[in-house]
C-alpha positions as CSV (number, residue, x, y, z in Angstrom):
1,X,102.4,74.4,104.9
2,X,105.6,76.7,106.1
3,X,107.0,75.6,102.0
4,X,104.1,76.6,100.8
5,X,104.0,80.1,102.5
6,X,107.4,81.1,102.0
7,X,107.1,80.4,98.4
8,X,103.7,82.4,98.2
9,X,105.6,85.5,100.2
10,X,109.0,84.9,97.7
11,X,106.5,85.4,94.7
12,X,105.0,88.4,95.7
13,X,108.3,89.8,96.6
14,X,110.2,89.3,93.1
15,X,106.9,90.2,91.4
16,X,106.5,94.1,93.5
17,X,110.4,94.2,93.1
18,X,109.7,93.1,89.5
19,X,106.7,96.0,89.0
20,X,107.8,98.4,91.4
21,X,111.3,98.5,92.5
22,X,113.2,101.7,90.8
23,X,114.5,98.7,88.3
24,X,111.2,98.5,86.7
25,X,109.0,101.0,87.8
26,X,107.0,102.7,85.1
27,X,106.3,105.4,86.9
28,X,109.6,106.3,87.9
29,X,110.5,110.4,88.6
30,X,113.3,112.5,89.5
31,X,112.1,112.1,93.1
32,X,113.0,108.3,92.4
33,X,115.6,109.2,90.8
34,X,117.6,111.8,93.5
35,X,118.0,108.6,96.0
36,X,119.6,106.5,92.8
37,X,122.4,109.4,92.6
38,X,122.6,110.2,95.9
39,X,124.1,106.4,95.9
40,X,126.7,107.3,93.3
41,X,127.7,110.7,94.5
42,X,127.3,110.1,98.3
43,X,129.1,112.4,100.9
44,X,129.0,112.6,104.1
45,X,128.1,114.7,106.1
46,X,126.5,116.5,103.4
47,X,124.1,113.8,102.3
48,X,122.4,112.9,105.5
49,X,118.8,114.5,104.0
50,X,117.2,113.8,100.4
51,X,119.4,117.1,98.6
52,X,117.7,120.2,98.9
53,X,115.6,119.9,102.0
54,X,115.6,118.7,106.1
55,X,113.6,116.0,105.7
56,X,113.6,112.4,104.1
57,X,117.2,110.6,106.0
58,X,119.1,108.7,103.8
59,X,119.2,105.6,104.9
60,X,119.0,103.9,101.3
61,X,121.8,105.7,100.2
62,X,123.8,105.1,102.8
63,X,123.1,101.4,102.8
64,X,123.4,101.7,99.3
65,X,127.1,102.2,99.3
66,X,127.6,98.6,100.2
67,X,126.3,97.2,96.8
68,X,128.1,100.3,95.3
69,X,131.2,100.2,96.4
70,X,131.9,96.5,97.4
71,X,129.6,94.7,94.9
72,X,130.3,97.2,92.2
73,X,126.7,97.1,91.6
74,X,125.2,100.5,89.1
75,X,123.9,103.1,91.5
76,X,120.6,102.3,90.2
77,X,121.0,98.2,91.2
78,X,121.9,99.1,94.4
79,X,118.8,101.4,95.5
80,X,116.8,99.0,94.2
81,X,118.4,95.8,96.3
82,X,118.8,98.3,99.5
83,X,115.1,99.6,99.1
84,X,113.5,96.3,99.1
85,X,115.5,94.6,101.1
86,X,114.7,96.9,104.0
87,X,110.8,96.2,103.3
88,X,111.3,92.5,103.2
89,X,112.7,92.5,106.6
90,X,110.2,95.2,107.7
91,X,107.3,92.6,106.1
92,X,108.7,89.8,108.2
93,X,108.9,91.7,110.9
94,X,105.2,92.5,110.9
95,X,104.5,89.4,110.2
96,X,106.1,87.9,113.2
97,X,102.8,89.5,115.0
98,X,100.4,87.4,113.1
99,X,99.6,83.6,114.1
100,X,98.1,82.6,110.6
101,X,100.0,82.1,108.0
102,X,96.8,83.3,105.8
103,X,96.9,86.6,107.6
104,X,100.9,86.8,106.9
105,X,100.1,86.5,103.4
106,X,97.2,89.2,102.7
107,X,99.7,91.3,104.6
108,X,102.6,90.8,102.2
109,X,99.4,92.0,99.7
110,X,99.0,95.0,101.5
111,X,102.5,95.7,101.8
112,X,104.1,95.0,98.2
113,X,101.0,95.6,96.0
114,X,98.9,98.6,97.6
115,X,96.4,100.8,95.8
116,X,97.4,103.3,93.6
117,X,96.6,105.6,95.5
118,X,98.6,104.5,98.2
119,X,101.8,102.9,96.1
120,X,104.3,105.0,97.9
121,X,104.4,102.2,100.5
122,X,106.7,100.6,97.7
123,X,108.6,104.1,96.3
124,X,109.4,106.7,99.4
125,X,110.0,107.2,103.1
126,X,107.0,106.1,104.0
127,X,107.5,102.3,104.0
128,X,111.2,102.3,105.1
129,X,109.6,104.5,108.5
130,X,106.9,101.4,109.1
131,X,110.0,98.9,108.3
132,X,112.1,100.7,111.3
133,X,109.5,100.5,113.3
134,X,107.8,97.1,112.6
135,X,112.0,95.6,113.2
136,X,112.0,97.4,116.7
137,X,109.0,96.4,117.9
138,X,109.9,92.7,117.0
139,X,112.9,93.2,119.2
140,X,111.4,94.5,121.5
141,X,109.5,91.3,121.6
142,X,112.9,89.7,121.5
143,X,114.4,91.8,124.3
144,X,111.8,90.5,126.7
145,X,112.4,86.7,125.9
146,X,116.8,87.5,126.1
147,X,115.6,89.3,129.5
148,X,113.9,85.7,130.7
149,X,117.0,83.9,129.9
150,X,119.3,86.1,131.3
151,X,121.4,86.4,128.2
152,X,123.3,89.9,128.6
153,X,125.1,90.1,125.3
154,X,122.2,89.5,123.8
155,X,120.0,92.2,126.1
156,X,122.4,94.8,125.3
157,X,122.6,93.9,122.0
158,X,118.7,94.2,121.5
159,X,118.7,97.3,123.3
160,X,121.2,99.0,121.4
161,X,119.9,97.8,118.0
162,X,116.4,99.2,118.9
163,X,117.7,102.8,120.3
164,X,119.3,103.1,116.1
165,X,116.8,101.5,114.7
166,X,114.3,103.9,116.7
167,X,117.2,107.1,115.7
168,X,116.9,105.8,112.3
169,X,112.9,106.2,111.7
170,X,113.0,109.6,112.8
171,X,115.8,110.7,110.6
172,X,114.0,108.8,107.7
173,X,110.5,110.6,108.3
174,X,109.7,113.2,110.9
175,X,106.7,111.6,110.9
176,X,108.1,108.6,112.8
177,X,108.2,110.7,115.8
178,X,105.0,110.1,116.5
179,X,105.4,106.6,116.1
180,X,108.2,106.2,118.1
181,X,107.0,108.8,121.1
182,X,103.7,106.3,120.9
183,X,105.7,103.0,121.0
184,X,107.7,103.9,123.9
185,X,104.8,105.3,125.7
186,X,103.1,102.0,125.5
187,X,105.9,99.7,126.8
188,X,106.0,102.5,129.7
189,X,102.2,101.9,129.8
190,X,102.5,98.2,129.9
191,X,105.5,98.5,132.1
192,X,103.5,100.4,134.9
193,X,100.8,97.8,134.4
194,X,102.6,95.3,136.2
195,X,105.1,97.3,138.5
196,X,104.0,99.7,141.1
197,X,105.9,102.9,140.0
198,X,109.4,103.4,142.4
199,X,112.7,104.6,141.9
200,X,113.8,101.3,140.8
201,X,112.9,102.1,137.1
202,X,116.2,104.7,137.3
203,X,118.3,101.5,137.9
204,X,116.9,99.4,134.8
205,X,119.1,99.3,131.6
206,X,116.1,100.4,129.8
207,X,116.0,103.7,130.9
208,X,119.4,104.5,130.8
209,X,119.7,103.7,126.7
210,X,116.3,105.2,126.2
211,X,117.9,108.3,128.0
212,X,121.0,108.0,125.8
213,X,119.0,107.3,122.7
214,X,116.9,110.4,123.3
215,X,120.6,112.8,123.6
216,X,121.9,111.3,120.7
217,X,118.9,111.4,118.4
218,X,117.9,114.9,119.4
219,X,121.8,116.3,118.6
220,X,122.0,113.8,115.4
221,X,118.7,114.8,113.5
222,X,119.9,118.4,115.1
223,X,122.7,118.8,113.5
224,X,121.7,116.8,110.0
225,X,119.2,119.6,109.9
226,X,121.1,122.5,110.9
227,X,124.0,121.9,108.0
228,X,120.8,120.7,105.3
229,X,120.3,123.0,102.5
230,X,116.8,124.5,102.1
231,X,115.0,124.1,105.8
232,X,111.3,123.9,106.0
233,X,108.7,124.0,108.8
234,X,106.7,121.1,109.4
235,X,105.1,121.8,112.7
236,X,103.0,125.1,112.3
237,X,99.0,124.1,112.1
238,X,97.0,125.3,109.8
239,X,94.3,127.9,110.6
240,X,90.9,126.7,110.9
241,X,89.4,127.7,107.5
242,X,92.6,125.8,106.3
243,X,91.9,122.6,108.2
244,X,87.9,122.8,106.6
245,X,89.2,123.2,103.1
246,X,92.3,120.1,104.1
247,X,89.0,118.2,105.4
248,X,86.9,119.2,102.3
249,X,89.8,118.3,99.7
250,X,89.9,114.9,101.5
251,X,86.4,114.3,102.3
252,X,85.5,114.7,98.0
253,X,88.6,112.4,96.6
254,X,86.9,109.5,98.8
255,X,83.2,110.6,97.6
256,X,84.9,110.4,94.2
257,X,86.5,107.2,94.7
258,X,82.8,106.0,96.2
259,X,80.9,107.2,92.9
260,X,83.7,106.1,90.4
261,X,85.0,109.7,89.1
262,X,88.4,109.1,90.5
263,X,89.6,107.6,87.1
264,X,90.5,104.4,89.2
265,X,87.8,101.8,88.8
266,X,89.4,99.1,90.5
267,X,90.3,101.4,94.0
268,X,87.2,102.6,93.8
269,X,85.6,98.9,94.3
270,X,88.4,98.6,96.8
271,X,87.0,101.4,98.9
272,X,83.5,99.4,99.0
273,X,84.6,96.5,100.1
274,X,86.9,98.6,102.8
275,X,84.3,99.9,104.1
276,X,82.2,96.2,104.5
277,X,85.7,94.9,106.3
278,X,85.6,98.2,108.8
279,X,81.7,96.7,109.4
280,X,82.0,93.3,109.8
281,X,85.1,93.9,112.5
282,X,83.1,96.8,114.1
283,X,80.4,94.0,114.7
284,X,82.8,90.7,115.3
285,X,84.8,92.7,118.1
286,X,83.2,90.9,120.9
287,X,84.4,87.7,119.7
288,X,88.1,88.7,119.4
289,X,90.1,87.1,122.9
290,X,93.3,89.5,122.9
291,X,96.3,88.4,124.7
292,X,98.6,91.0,126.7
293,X,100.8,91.0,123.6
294,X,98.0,91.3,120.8
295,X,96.1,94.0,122.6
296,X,99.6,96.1,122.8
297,X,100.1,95.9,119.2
298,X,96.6,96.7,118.7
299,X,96.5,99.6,120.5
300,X,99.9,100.9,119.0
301,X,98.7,101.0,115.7
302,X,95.5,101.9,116.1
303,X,96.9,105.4,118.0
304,X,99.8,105.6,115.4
305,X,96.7,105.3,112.5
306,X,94.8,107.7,114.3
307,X,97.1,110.6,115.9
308,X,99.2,110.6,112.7
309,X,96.2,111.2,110.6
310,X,94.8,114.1,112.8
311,X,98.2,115.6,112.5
312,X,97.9,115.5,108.8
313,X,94.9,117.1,108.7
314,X,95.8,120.5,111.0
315,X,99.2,120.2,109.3
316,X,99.5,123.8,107.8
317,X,102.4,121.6,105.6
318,X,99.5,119.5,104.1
319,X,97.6,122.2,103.2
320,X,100.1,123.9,100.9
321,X,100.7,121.1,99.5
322,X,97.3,120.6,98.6
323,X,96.6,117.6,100.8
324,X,98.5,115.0,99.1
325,X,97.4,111.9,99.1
326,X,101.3,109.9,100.2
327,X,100.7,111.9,103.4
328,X,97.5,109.2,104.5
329,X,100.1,106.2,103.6
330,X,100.7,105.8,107.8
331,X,97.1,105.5,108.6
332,X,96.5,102.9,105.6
333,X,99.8,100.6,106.8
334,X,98.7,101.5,111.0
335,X,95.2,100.4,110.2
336,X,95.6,97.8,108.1
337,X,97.6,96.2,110.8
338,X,95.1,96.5,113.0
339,X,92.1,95.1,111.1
340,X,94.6,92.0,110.6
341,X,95.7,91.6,114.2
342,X,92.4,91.7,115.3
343,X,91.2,89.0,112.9
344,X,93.8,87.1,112.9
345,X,92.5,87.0,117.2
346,X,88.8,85.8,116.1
347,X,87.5,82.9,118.5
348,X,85.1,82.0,116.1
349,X,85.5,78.9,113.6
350,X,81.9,79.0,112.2
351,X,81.4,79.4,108.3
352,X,81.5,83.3,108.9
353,X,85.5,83.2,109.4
354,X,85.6,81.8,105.9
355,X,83.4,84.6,104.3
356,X,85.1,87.2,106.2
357,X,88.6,85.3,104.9
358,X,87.4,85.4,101.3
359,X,86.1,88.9,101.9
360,X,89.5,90.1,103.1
361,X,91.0,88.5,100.1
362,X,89.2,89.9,97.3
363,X,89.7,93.3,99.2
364,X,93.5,93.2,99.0
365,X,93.6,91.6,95.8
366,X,91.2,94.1,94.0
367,X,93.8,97.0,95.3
368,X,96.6,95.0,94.1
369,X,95.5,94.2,90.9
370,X,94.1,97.9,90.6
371,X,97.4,99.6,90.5
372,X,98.4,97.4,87.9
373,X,95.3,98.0,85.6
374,X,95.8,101.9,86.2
375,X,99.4,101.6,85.1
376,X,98.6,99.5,82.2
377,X,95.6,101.1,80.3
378,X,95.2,104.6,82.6
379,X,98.6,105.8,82.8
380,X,101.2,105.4,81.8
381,X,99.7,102.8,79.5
382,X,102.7,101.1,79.5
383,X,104.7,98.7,81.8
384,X,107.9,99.4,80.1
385,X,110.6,100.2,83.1
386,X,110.8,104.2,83.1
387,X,115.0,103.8,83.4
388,X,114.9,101.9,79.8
389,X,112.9,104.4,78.1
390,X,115.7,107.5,79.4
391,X,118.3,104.9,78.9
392,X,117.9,106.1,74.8
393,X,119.9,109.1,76.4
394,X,123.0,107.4,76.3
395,X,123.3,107.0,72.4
396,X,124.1,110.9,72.7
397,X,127.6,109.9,74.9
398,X,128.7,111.9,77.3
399,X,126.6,114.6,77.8
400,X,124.7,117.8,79.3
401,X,121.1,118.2,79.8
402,X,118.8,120.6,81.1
403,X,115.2,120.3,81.6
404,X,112.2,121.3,83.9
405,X,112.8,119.2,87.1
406,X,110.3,116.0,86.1
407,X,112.3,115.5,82.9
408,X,116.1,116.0,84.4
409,X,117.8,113.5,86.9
410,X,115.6,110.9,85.8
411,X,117.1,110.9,82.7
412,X,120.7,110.6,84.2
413,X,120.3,108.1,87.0
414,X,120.6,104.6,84.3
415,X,124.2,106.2,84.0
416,X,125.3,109.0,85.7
417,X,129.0,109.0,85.1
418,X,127.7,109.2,81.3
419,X,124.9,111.5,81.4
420,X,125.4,114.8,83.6
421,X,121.3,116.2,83.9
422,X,119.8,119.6,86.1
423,X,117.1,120.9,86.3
424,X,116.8,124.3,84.6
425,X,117.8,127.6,86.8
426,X,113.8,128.6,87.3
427,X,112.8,125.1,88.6
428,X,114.0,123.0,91.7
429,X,118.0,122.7,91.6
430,X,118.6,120.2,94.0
431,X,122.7,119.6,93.9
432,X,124.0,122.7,92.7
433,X,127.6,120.6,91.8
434,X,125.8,118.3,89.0
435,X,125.0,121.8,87.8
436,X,128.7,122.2,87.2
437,X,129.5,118.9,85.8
438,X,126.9,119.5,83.2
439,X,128.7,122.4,81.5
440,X,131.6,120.6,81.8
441,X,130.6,117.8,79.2
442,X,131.0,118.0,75.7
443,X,127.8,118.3,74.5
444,X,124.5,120.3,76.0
445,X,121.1,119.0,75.2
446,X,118.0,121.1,75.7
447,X,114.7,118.7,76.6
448,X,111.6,121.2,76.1
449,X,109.0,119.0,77.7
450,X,106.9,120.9,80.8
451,X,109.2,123.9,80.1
452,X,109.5,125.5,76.6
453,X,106.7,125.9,73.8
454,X,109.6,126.0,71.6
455,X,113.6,125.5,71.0
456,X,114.9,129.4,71.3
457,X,117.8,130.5,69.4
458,X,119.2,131.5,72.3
459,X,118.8,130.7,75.9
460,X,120.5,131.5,78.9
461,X,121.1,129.1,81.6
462,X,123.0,129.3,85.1
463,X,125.0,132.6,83.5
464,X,126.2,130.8,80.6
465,X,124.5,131.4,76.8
466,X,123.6,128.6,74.8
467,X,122.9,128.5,71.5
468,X,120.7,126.4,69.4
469,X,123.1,124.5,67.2
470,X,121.1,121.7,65.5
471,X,117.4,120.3,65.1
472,X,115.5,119.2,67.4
473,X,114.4,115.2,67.5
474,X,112.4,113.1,69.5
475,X,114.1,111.0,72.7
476,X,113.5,109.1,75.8
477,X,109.9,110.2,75.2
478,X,111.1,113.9,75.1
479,X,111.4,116.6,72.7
480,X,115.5,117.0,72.3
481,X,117.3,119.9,70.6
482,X,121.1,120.4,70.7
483,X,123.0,123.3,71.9
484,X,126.4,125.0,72.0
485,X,127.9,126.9,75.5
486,X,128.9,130.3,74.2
487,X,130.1,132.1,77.1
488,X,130.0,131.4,81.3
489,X,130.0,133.4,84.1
């Protein structure tokens, strides 16, 4: 049986790394892309946050450098390698909370092939965060059994791996505070439930690296986001007319999904048969025989699910941004988690555990299958990797472009020693020295897409005047015209 599920988990590993890793990905964009050359041009300290903001750690990149430098692996291998590497040991990690191997499976499901709606799991911060997280709370399982056995290397060693793993999620997402705040909240919880509170807790390692953890981390993500380009606040709630219309956005993109207007047919099914699962463990709860460590677990994700999506929602953040829909990615990982965890602690062995198993299974499925469907025939109607279709780029040689910010590192991260991109000076410069490098290359291109109606004669860009010298062609799925630098500042 343990053959059989590790080649079941292998397989739909290599075939999310094979759909979704930045190798592959269709759907690939110069968000995607900005981790990929943050690998090839990494600095320290510099890099520590996703350029252009105080937010989004770079962990990938800086993991990255191994298969970079030492491997001599393309910058583009080696984010792809680092990213999922990370999420396979965050899968196993969760799974190490789960008795049943079936359980262990429809998570690896949920985590490799999500919904559309929800495939940043697989693409951003979002799943590296739950990874962190999922890895320090299996130590922490770990700690306890080194703590029985009197191991001390090992004690310390667990302690100190979970204080920068813990360090590590919050400088990946600020979101993670939550988590973390939560996580060790609950050990204090469960701590307190079997020793009478004293002053004896002051002389326990526990507190004295939590203590140190919480010093370093504060002056660490301190200073990454004092010496950060473009700072942003995250923590200012919205008002409350701003909160109703955050509410209202939500509350009609799942009526949307529930009446099949959300141009996602297979999610939408998906939702349906969400819902039934929410029901049928609603109603099965009194069967469920939780141990001390299951009903932990439980209640950790179910308050990380639930606090981090009420934030969300009276996030003045979210509502700018028009409530997007990566933000709920938490609560569907958190609660997710929990629906598993409490089935996989059913007492029950009548005929209705093998509905609710073949139930659960056509739920994840359906949402698997559904992102694939939306990518095929919705968009982009294709599953050609995104990276092969820019890689026409480099039949130009070494060159300059300059583009609206969707159609510009993208196009450089298959080789960026070869192909210097920016985004233009009216959209989102995010590394003003590529802007540099560009105009140092031999040749400029000019990519129109999102940004022009037509090639000017003329246009001026970062101080310098370019002029059209050429006509303009189709490439990398993008309208193309050369042009000549004239002057600079």
């Amino acid at each position: 049986m343990k053959k059989i599920y590790y080649f079941v988990i292998a397989l739909i590993f290599l075939l999310s790394f094979r759909f979704y890793s930045s190798l592959f990905y269709p759907i690939l964009n110069s968000d995607n892309a900005v981790s990929i050359l943050m690998i090839h041009y990494f600095k320290l300290p510099n890099d520590l946050y996703f350029w252009g903001q105080d937010r989004m750690g770079s962990l990938i990149p800086l993991l990255g450098q191994v298969f970079f430098k030492i491997f001599h692996f393309s910058a583009l291998t080696s984010e792809a390698i680092t990213h999922y590497l990370i999420l396979l040991l965050g899968f196993f990690a969760f799974a190490s909370f789960l008795k049943s191997h079936f359980y262990k499976i429809i998570f690896a499901i949920i985590w490799f092939f999500p919904p559309m709606r929800l495939i940043d799991v697989t693409q951003f911060s979002f799943g590296i965060h739950y990874s962190l997280i999922a890895i320090a709370c299996y130590l922490f399982v770990n700690y306890q059994k080194e703590k029985i056995q009197k191991n001390n290397f090992f004690v310390h060693l667990n302690l100190l791996t979970i204080t920068t793993l813990l360090i590590a999620a919050i400088w990946v997402s600020d979101m993670a505070l939550i988590s973390v705040f939560l996580l060790l909240a609950i050990q204090l919880l469960y701590f307190f439930k079997t020793h009478k509170f004293t002053f004896s807790l002051f002389k326990r390692l526990e507190f004295y690296y939590g203590l140190t953890g919480c010093i370093i981390g504060v002056l660490f993500i301190h200073y990454a986001k004092y010496i950060s380009q473009n700072k942003q606040d995250y923590t200012t709630f919205a008002d409350f007319n701003s909160m109703k219309e955050t509410t209202a956005i939500l509350w009609n993109t799942i009526y949307d999904f529930f009446i099949f207007k959300a141009n996602e047919p297979f999610t939408s099914v998906y939702s349906y048969f969400v819902l039934l699962l929410f029901g049928i463990t609603i109603l099965l709860f009194k069967k469920i025989k939780f141990n001390t460590t299951s009903s932990k677990w439980i209640l950790f994700f179910l308050l990380d699910a639930v606090l981090l999506f009420a934030i969300i929602i009276i996030s003045k953040w979210t509502f700018i941004n028009g409530v997007p829909r990566r933000y709920f990615t938490c609560t569907y990982i958190s609660l997710s988690f929990v629906i598993l965890l409490v089935l996989d602690n059913l007492i029950t062995k009548t005929i209705y555990l093998k509905m609710i198993k073949t139930i659960l299974f056509v739920t994840v499925f359906i949402g698997g299958i559904g992102t694939i469907y939306n990518i095929v025939y919705i968009w982009p109607k294709t599953l050609t990797p995104k990276v092969e279709v820019v890689r026409e780029f480099e039949k130009l040689g070494q060159v300059g472009i300059i583009s609206e910010y969707w159609n510009s590192y993208i196009t450089s991260c298959p080789n960026p020693d070869m192909i210097k991109a920016t985004p233009n000076d009216q959209s989102w410069v995010r590394n003003q020295l590529i802007v540099e490098e560009v105009f140092q290359q031999p040749n400029i291109y000019i990519i129109k897409d999102i940004w022009l109606k037509t090639f000017p004669d003329s246009l001026n860009q970062f101080g310098r005047l370019l002029i059209k010298d050429g006509i303009e062609f189709r490439m990398g799925d993008c309208d193309v015209c050369k042009y000549k630098k004239i002057s600079t500042n």
